[in-house]
N, C-alpha and C positions, 0 to 999 in steps of 0.2 A: 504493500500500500504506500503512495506518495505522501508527502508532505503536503498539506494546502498549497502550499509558494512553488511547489516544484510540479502539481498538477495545476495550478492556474498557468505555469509556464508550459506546459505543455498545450493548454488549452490554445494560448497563444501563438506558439511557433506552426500548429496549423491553420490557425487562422491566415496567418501570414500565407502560409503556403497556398491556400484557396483564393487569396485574395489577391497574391501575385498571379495567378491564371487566367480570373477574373479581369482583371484589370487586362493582360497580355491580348487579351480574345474580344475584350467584350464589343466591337462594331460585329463581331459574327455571333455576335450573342443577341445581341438586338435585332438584327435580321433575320436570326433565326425565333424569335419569340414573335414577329411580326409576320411570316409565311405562311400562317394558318390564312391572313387577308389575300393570300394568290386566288383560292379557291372559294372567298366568301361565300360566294350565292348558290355553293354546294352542300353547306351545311348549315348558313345560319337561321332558315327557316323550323330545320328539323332541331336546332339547339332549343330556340325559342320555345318549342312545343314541350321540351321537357323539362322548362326551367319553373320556380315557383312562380304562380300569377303574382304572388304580391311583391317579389326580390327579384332584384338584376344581376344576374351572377355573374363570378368572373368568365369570359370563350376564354381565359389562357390556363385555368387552372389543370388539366387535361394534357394540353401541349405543355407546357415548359418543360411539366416530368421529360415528357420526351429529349425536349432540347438538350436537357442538365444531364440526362443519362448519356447520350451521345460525349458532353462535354466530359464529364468525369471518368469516360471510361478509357481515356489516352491519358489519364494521370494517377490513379488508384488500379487501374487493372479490373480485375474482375470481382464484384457484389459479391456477399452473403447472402445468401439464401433465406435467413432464419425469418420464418414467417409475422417475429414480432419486431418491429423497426420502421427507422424511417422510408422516406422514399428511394433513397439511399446509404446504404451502409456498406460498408470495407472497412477489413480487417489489416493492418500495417504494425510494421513491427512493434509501435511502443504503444497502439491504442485499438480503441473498436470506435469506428466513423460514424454517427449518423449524420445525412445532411436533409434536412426536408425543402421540399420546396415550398412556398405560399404566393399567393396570390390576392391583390386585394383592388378593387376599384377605386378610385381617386375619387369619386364622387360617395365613397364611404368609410369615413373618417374612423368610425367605434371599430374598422377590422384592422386600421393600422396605426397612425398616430401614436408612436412613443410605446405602442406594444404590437408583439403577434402572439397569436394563438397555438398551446404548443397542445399538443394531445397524450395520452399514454403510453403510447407507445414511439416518442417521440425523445424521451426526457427521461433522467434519474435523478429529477430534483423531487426530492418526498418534500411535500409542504403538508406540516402538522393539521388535523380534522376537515383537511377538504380538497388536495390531491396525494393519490400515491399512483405512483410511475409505472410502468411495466418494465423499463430500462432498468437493471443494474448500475450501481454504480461501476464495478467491476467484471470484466468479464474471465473467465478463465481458460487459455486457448494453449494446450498442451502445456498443463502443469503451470504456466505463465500467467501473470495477474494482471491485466489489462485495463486500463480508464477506460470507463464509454465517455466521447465526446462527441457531445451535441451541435450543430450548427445550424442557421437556418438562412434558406437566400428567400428573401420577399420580393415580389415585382408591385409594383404600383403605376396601376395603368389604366387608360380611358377602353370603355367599354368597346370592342368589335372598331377599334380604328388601330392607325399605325401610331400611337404614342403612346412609348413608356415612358411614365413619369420620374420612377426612381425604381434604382436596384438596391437590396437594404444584403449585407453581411451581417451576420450578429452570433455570436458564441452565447448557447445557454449553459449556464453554470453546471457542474458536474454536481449531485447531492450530496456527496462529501462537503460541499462549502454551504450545504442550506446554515449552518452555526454562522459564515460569514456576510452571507446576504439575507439571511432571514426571509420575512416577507415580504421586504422593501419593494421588490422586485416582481411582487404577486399580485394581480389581479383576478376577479375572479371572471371564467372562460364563458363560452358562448352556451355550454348547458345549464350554468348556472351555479350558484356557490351550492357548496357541499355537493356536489353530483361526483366528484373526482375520474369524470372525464376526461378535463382539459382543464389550464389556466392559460392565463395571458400572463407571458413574459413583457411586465411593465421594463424595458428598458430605459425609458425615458429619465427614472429616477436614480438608477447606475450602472450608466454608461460606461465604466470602465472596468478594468480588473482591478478589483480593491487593494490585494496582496501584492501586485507588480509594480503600483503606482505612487509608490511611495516620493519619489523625487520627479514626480511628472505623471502626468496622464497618461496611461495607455489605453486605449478602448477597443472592448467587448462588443462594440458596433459601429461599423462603418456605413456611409455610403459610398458606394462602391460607383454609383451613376444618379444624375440626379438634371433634373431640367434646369435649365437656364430659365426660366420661367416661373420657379419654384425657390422657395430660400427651405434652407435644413431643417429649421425651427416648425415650418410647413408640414412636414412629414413626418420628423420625429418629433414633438416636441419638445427637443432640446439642441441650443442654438450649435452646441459646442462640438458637438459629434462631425467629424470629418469628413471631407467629400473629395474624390477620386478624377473624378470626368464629370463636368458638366456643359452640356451643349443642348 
């Protein structure tokens, strides 16, 4: 088992790792999250018909998995299998991956602004009488004791048109640190409190890695892309969180 200081470090140096790829890739990331519009008028009557009458859901939440599986699979190699995970998971030498993907429309503020929605199977952050995780903290992969770490990419984008708004990175804490972020961080998720479905990782409230940041900020969420059109504070509610590309 790690030290808090040396699995927040960990948490970080893949951060890093994903978000230099990100970064490297992302106009073909963009293109690719927008080529479901090649084909509009061949599926977005039949989406309409399945969506809820009273909610406008996200056309990317379906495709991105696609995209981000294409993307991750020239830098991780080949998924896990294990039926309880995120959209993505890989096993690497010093961790066990999850990365989900999210989707949220811009013209729907309570899915992202300063939080996303993490699910059970998503997270091995235990928060005391109203979520517990399906994630381990630890996984065990030939005798070897492995951090599950969490990541999530969010897209924020206008409904069935060519603009994304922002692309959010953000590390959720391993449940090892629930002692060091406590609730701070919790929100309660779109089933409701005490269902311990889902919470929302409030990261608005801290942004950073608590343990690494001692002599400077390091943060636990980036934007990674973001509109020219758009200020940070816009998105995430908080001004401070750093931004990558914006055009």
């Amino acid at each position: 088992m790690l030290s808090n200081e040396k699995l927040e470090q960990l948490e970080y140096d893949y951060l890093k790792i994903i978000k230099f790829h990100l970064i490297q890739d992302l106009n073909h990331i963009i293109n690719g999250l927008n080529s479901r519009l090649l084909i509009f008028n061949d599926w977005y009557n039949q989406f309409i018909k399945t969506a809820r009458s009273d909610y406008k859901a996200s056309d990317l939440e379906t495709g991105a998995e696609r995209i981000f599986h294409h993307f991750f699979a020239t830098i991780f190699k080949f998924p896990n299998s294990s039926p309880v995970g995120s959209d993505l998971m890989y096993i690497v030498p010093e961790a066990v991956l999850h990365i989900d993907i999210k989707t949220a429309l811009i013209s729907n503020t309570s899915d992202f602004k300063g939080k996303i929605n993490v699910a059970a199977n998503q997270s091995s952050y235990n928060v005391d009488n109203s979520f517990h995780p399906n994630l381990p903290t630890y996984y065990t992969v030939n005798k070897k004791k492995l951090p599950c770490l969490t990541y999530i990419i969010q897209i924020i984008h206008e409904h069935a048109k060519p603009d994304i708004k922002a692309l959010i990175l953000a590390s959720v804490p391993n449940g090892q640190l629930y002692p060091v972020y406590g609730n701070s961080i919790v929100q309660s998720g779109k089933a409701g409190v005490g269902k311990s479905k889902d919470f929302r990782f409030k990261y608005s409230t801290e942004p950073v890695f608590k343990l690494l940041s001692v002599n400077g900020k390091i943060f636990r969420v980036e934007l990674i892309y973001l509109s020219k059109k758009l200020s940070t504070e816009s998105i995430t509610n908080n001004k401070d969180i750093p931004v990558y590309s914006q055009f």
